[in-house]
N, C-alpha and C positions, 0 to 999 in steps of 0.2 A: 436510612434513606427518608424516613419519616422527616427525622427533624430538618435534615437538609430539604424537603419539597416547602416546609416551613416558611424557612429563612428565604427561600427562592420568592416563594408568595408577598413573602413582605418586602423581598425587597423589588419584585416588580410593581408595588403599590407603590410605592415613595420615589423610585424612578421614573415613573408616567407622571409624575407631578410634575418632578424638574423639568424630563422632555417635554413637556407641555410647551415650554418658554425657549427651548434650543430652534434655531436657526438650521438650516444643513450652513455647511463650510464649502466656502469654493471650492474647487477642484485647483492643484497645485498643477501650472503649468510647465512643463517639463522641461520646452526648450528655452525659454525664461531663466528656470531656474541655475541649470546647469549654466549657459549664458553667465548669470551671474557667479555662480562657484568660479567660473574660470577667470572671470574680471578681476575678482577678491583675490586670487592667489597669482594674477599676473602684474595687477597695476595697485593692490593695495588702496586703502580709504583716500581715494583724491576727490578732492574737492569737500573734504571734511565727511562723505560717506562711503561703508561698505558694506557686506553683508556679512550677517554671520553663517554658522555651518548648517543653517536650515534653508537660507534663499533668501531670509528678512533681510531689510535694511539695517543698520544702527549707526549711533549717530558718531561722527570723528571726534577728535578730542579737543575740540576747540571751545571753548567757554561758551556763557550762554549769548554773548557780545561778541564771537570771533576774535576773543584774548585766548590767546595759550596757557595753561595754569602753570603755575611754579612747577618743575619737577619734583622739590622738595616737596610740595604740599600735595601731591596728586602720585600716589603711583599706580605704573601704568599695568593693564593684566593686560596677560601673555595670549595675545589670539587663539582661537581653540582650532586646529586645522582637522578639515572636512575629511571625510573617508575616502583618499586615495589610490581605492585595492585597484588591484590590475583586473581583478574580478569579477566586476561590477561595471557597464558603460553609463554616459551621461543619461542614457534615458531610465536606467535600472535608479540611478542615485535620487533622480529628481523624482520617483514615487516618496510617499509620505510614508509608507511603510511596504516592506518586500521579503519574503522569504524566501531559504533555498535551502538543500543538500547539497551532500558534497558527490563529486565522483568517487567511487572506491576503487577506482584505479591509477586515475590519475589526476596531475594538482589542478583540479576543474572544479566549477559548481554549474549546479543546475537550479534554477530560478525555476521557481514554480508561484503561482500568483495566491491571494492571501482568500481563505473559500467565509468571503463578510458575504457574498452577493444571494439572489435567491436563484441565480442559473439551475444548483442543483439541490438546491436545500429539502427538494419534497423529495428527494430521495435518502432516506433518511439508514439504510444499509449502506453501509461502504464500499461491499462489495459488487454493489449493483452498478455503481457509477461508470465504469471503464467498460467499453464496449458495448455487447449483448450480458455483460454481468457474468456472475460465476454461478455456478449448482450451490445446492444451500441444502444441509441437510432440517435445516425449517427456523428454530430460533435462533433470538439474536448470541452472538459469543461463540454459537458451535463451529464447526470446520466447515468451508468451502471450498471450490477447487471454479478454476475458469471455463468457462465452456470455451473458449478460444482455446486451443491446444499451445498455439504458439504463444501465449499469454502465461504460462506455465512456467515455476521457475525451474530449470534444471541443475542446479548444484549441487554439492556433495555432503554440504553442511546438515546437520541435524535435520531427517527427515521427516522423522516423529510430530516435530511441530509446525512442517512444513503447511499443512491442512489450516495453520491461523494466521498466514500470511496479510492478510485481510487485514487482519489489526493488530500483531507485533508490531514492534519498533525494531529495526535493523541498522546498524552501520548506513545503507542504501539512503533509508528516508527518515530518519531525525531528521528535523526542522531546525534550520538556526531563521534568526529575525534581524532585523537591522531597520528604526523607527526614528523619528526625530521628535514622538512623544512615545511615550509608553502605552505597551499595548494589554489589553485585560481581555479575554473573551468567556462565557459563561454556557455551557449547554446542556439544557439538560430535556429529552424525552421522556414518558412513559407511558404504558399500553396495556389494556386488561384490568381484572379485578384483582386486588389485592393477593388472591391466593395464585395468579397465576400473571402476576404481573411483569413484564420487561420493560426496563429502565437502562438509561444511557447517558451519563454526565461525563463531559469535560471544561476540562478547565487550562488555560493558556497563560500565560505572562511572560511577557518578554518586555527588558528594558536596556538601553542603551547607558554604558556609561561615561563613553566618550563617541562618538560620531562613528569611532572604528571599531568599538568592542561594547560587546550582546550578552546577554545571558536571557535563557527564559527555562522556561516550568512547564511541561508538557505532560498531562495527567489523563488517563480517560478510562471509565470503569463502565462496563457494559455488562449487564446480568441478564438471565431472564430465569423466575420461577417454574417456567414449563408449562406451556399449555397439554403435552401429553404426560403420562406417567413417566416417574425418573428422568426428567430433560433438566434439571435446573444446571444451571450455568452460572460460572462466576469468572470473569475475563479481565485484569488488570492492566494498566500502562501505565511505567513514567519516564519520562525522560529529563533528565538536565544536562543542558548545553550551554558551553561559551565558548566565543568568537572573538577573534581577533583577526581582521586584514587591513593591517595598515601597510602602506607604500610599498615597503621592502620584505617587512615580516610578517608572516602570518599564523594563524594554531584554530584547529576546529579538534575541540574535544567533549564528550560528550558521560555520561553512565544511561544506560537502560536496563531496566528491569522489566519484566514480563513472567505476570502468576496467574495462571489456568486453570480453573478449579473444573469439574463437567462431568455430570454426571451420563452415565451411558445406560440408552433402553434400546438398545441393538435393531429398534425399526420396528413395524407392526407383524403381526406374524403373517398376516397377509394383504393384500390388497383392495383386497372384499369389505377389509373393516375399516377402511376408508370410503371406496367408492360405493358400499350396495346396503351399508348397515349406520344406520343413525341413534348416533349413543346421545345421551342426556346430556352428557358431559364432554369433551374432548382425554378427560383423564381416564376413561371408560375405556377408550380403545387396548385392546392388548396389546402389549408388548411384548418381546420377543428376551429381553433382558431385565424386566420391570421387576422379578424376584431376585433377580442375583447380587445385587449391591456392587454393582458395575462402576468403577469409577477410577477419572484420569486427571493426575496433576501434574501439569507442567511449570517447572523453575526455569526463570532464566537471569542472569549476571550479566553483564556487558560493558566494558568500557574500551573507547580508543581515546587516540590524541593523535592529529595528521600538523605538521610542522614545514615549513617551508622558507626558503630566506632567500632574498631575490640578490643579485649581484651585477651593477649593469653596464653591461661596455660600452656603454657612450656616455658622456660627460651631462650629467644631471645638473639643468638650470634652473632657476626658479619659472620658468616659462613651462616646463614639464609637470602636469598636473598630477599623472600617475606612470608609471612604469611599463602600460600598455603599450606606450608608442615608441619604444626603444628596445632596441635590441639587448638583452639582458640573460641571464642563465639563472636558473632558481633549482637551489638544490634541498630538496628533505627527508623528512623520517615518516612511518605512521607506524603507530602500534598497536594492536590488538585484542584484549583476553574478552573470550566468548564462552559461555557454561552453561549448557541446556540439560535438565534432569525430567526423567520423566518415571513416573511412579503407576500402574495400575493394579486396581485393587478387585475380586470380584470373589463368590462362593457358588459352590455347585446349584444349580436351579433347572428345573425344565420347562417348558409352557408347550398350551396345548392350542393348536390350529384346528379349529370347530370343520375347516372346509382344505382339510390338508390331501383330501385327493376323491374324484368322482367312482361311487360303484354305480359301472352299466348295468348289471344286470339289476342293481335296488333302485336305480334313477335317483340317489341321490347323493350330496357329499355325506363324508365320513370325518369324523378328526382323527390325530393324530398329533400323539405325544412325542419334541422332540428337546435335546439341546443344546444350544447355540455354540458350544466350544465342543469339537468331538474328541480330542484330546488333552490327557494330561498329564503331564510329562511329572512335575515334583511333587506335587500336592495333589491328592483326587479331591479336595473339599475344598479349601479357599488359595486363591489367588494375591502373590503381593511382587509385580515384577519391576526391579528396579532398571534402569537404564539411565546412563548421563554420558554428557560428552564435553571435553573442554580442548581449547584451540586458545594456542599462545603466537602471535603473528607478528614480524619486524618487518619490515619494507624500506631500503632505502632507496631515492630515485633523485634521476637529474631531470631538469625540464631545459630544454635551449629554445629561445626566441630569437630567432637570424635577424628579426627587421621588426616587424613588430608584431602585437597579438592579432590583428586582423589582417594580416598576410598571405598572400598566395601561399606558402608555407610558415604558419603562423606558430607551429611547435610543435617539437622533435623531443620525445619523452621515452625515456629508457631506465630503468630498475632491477632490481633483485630483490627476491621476498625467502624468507624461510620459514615454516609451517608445523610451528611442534604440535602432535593433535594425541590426546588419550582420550582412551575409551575404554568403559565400565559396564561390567554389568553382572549378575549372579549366574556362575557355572553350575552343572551340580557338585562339583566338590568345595564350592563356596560355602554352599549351606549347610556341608560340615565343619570347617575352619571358621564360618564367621566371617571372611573376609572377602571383599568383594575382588574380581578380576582383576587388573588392568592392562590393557593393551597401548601401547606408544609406537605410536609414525612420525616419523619428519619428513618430510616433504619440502624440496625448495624448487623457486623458480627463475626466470628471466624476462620479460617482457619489454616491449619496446612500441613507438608509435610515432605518426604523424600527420599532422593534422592542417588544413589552412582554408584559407576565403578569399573569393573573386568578388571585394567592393560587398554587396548586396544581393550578387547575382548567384554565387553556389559560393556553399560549402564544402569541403574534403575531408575525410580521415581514415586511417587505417589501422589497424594493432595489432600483436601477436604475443602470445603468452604462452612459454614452453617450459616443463616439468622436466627436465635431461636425467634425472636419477631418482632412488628411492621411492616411497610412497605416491605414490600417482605416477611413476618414471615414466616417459612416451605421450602424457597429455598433452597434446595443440590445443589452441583456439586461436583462427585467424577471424579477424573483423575487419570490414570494408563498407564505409557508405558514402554514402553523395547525396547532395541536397541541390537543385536546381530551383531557379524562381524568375516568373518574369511576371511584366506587371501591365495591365491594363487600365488606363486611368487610374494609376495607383492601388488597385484593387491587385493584390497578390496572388500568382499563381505558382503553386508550388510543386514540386515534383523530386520522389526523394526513393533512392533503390539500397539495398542491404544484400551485402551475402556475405554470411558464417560458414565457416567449415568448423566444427569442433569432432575430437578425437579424447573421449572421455572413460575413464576409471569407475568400476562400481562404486558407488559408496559405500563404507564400513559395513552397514549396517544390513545391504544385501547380499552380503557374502558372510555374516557373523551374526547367529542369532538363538540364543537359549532364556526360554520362557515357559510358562507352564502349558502354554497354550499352541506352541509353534516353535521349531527349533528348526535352523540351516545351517550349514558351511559350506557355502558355494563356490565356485572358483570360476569367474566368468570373465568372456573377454570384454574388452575395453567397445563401447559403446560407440557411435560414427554417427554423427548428424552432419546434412549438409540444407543450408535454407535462403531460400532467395526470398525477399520483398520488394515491392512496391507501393507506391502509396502516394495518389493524387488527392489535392486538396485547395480550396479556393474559401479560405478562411470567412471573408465579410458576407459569402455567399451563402455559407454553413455549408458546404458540401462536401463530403472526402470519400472515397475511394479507395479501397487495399486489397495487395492478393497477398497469398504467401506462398511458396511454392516447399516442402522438404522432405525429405529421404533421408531414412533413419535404418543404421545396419544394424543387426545384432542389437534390439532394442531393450532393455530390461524391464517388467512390468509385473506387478500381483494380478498372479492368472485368476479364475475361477474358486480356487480354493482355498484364497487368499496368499497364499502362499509365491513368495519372487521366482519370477521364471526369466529364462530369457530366448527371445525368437532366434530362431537359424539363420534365417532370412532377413529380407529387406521389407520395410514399411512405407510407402510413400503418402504424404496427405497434401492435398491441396481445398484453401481456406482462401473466399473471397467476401470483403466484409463492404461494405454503402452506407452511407449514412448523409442523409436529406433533411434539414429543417425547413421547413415552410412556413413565411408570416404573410396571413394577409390582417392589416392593420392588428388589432392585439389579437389576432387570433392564430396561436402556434400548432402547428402539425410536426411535430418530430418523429423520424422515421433513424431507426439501426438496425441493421441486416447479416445476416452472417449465414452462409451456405461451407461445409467444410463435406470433404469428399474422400474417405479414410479408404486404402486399398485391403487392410484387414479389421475387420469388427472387432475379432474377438481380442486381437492386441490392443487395436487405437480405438476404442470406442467412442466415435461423437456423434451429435443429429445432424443430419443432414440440414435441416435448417432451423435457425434461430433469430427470433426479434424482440426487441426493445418496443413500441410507440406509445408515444406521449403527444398526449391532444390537449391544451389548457388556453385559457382567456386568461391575458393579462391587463391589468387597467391601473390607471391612479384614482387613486379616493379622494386624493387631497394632494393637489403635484409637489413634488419634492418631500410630501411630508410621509404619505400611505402609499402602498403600492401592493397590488392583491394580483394571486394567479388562483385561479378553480379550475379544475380537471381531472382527466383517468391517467393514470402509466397503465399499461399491458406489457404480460410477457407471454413470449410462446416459444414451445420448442417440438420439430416435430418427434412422433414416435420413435424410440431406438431401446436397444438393451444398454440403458445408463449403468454406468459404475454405480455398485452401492460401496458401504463402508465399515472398517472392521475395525472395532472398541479398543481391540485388545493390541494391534498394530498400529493405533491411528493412522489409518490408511486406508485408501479409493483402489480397490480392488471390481476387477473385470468379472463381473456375475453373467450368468448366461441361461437365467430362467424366466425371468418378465421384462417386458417393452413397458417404456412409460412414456409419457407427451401426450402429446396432442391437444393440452391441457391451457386455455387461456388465464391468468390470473392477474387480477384488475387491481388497480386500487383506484382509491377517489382521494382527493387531496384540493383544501384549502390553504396557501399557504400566503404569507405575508410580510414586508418588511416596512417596519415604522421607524423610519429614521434610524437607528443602529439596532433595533432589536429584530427579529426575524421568528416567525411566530407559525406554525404547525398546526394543523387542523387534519386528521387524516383517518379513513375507515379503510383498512389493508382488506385483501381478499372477499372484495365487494361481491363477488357475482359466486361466490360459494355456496350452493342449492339452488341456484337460478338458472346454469347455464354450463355448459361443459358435462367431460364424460365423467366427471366427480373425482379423478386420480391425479391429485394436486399433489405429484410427484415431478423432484428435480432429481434427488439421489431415489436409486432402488431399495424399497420397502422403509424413507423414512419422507412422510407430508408433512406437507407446508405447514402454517401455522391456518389455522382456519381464521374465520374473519374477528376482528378485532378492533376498537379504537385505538388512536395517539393523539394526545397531547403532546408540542415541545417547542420549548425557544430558546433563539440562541442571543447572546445579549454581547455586544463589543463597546468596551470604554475605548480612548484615548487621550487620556490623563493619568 
């Protein structure tokens, strides 16, 4: 990382020269453009001009005199046609460049906008960005988990790595791009001293090589050498993608890989040695796993390919831009293989807690030698548990469009999937053969949908997804939502409600589980959530609103002893979230709010309340050239018995000995954008010894990072 911080340096010196001389670019006007795409593909170069597949003009083929040239001596190239996906509408086409995902359920994409801007750039954790943010066991790369409940993914897929949702890549959210220059992005952070330093580089490239097919290069390496004993982290991503949606046919296929290296110091051994004791060092603090040689590697493989081929029942003119507006049928395939391994490694150690319990009658604490795994099941010295899981998946589906894609019934989607899934891991009769388990389920399904829109004014759809036999046999999931919008001098008001019923299967892995440390075979019934939302919103206002309303039967959860249990009973929680920006001229007040009201603690543990605010001055330095924001983010959440978390399960298990919150943590951030580069100036956890009850806790027994610098910039070509 040396040499690349380098090469960065030089090459931000020789790029400040050029941009020295760059201009900004107009802004590409939308209705314009499209306007022209449709001109170009309806009435062809009349009057000697047309546009090409960008919105430019060029010139007809008439001589430099309005002579026609010989056909002999002139031959003519084959117009290059514009990207006609059914996909995409005229205002998504006429961005200069746009990203999206696919649906992983059905032939959908979802458009998500390209993150050049400085909206959120001083937030420079990922995990912070959505909501009130998730719990953070402190550095960058380690596990987090949402403090929004419903924010939470609940599937059955590899749970192990579920904790690094945050920055895998998934099927869900690979990036595909579609540009009409090529796109280059650069970013790199870093933070601390050399021996304790956290760094964060990606890198992006996407290039078009026809109007309708993409490829790009999605990289992102996130470390951090530990600000306490045994934390370092090593967090990998890559993804490559390529696209194709042209008129009739389409292919989104992708490979990810995801390597987790992380090392485990099981949290402080008490709370004391955070909030009442002041070490030299942050690496002074005891840890609880700091002797064991604790450590977890996560693998991961990944490739699909989703296929689709339109078919249209009405008589396709040259007047028909795309396929959108005709009633059509698209039938296809997706295919799947997914491989997660997870390896932990650790040896017997104990550590001692200076203040592990009060004597009344000597008035003072006492320690107390203990450790961290009380069981061991194959080995009493070291620890090596293997775990992997692989899923081979087929999907075929039909999609019908009656009339067209913006339809009061705009598409009626129905399918069948089959589900080969193995699963591995060391028995103890493994570890006399040598050979590891495997376990094989198949699982298939059926699901079906439909979906449509009122003009502008609402949206509809609905799904259901049934498992009729084998592995998962009896799973539902119904899904129902609606979007409503009315408008007030064109200012949008939106209003949008949700309700799921799902009927869900343990996953594998909490009913199956031999390790040195913890060993089940549970046999548990099928899981029952039911969840209402809503969610008002008036976007140019900044303002939104949500509740969520669910009931959840028979829940399954790591009780106290880490160890999967699951409730008798019914859990209900109710979660209302606000969210307020305020500008008066540059000066921003952002406010996000979350109140969640859980009917059992020691099942659903969350705070009762949780906030985000962000207070910063924005200005121009130099208009259109510099543009600067200075300010604090805070976070707070009040007191609760938080989930801590367990090395050896990777997993957010319900502890029931200390309360944590109450705890505000600041940052300060300068941040900035010059023309395409975007520039980082930041002191994390400002007000650490100045203010608060000193227990700069989010998970139980592991704090935040104490205070620190960042430097980082993020730098976008398009050439």
């Amino acid at each position: 990382m040396r040499f690349l911080r380098l090469i960065l340096s030089v090459v931000c010196v020789v790029a400040a020269v050029v941009l020295s001389s760059y201009d900004a670019h107009a802004q590409v006007d939308a209705a314009a453009l499209a306007r022209a795409q449709r001109e170009q593909q309806m009435y062809g170069n009349q009057n000697g001009t047309g546009y090409d597949m960008y919105g430019n003009p060029i010139a007809g083929e008439e001589g430099e005199e309005g002579e026609q040239p010989d056909s002999t001596d002139v031959k003519k190239k084959r117009p290059k046609r514009p990207n006609e996906s059914y996909y995409f509408s005229d205002t998504v086409r006429a961005l200069p460049n746009w990203k999206w995902s696919i649906d992983p359920d059905f032939n959908r994409v979802n458009i998500a906008p390209l993150d050049t801007t400085l909206s959120d750039w001083r937030i420079d954790y990922v995990f912070y960005r959505k909501g009130v943010g998730d719990m953070a066991l402190g550095g960058l790369g380690q596990s987090t988990q949402p403090v929004n409940w419903f924010d939470r993914r609940q599937d059955a897929d590899f749970s192990f790595a579920r904790s690094y949702d945050a920055y895998t890549a998934r099927l869900d959210n690979v990036p595909f791009y579609n540009g009409k220059k090529p796109l280059t992005n650069l970013l790199y952070l870093e933070a601390g001293q050399k021996r304790y330093r956290e760094e964060h580089f990606e890198l992006v490239h996407s290039q078009n090589i026809t109007p309708s097919t993409s490829a790009n290069v999605n990289y992102k390496a996130r470390s951090t050498m530990g600000r306490y004993d045994w934390q370092r982290t090593k967090n990998h991503v890559l993804s490559v993608a390529v696209a194709h949606t042209g008129k009739r046919y389409s292919i989104h296929a992708a490979y990810m890989h995801n390597n987790i290296n992380t090392r485990e110091n099981g949290g402080v051994v008490g709370e004391w040695a955070i909030a009442d004791t002041t070490f030299e060092m942050p690496s002074g603090v005891p840890m609880r796993l700091a002797s064991s040689e604790a450590h977890n590697h996560y693998r991961n493989h990944a490739f699909f390919v989703r296929q689709a081929y339109a078919i249209p029942l009405q008589r396709v003119t040259e007047y028909d831009f795309s396929l959108a507006d005709l009633s059509a049928v698209y039938f296809g395939h997706q295919f799947e293989f997914n491989t997660w391994s997870k390896v932990y490694t650790d040896k017997r150690s104990t550590y001692t807690n200076e203040r592990d319990h009060y004597n009344e009658e000597l008035g003072k604490w006492e320690s107390g030698t203990h450790s961290y795994y009380e069981d061991w099941f194959i080995t009493p010295q070291n620890t090596r548990d293997s775990i992997s899981e692989r899923l081979i998946s087929n999907k075929l589906f039909v999609q019908v469009q009656p009339w067209d894609r913006n339809g009061v019934v705009s598409t009626i989607d129905g399918g069948i999937g089959l589900d080969l899934h193995t699963y591995s891991y060391l028995r103890l009769t493994d570890y006399v053969s040598g050979k590891m388990t495997k376990d094989k389920r198949t699982s298939w399904y059926i699901y079906g949908a439909a979906s449509g829109k009122i003009k502008r004014y609402a949206d509809w759809g609905v799904d259901a997804k049934y498992y009729p036999s084998g592995y998962r046999g009896g799973d539902l999931s119904v899904d129902a939502k609606i979007t409503l919008r009315a408008f007030i001098r064109e200012h949008p008001l939106i209003l949008s409600g949700r309700f799921l019923q799902e009927l869900r299967s343990p996953s594998y892995w909490e009913e199956n589980l031999f390790s040195n440390h913890y060993t089940w075979f549970n046999s548990f019934d099928k899981e029952s959530e039911t969840r209402f939302e809503v969610n008002f919103s008036v976007p140019d206002f900044a303002l939104e609103v949500g509740a969520w309303q669910g009931v959840i039967n028979k829940m399954i959860y790591n009780g106290a002893d880490s160890r999967v249990a699951q409730h008798s009973g019914t859990v209900s929680l109710t979660s209302l979230y606000a969210r307020k920006d305020f500008r008066i001229a540059g000066l921003h007040l952002d406010h996000r709010a979350l109140v969640q009201i859980t009917s059992d603690e020691s099942v659903l543990p969350v705070p009762t309340f949780s906030a985000f605010l962000s207070y910063y001055y924005e200005f121009w330095v130099k208009r259109d050239v510099l543009r600067v924001q200075i300010g604090l983010d805070g976070r707070f959440n009040t007191a609760y018995y938080a989930p801590s978390y367990n090395p050896a399960l990777s997993a957010f298990f319900n502890q029931r000995e200390v309360r944590i919150g109450n705890y505000p943590y600041i940052d300060f951030f300068v941040s900035a954008k010059w023309k395409r580069m975007r520039i980082l100036l930041k002191v994390q956890h400002l007000n650490q010894n100045l203010f608060g009850n000193g227990e700069y806790f989010q998970v139980a027994r592991y704090p935040l990072n104490p205070r620190m610098f960042k430097l980082g910039i993020s730098w976008s070509f398009y050439d």
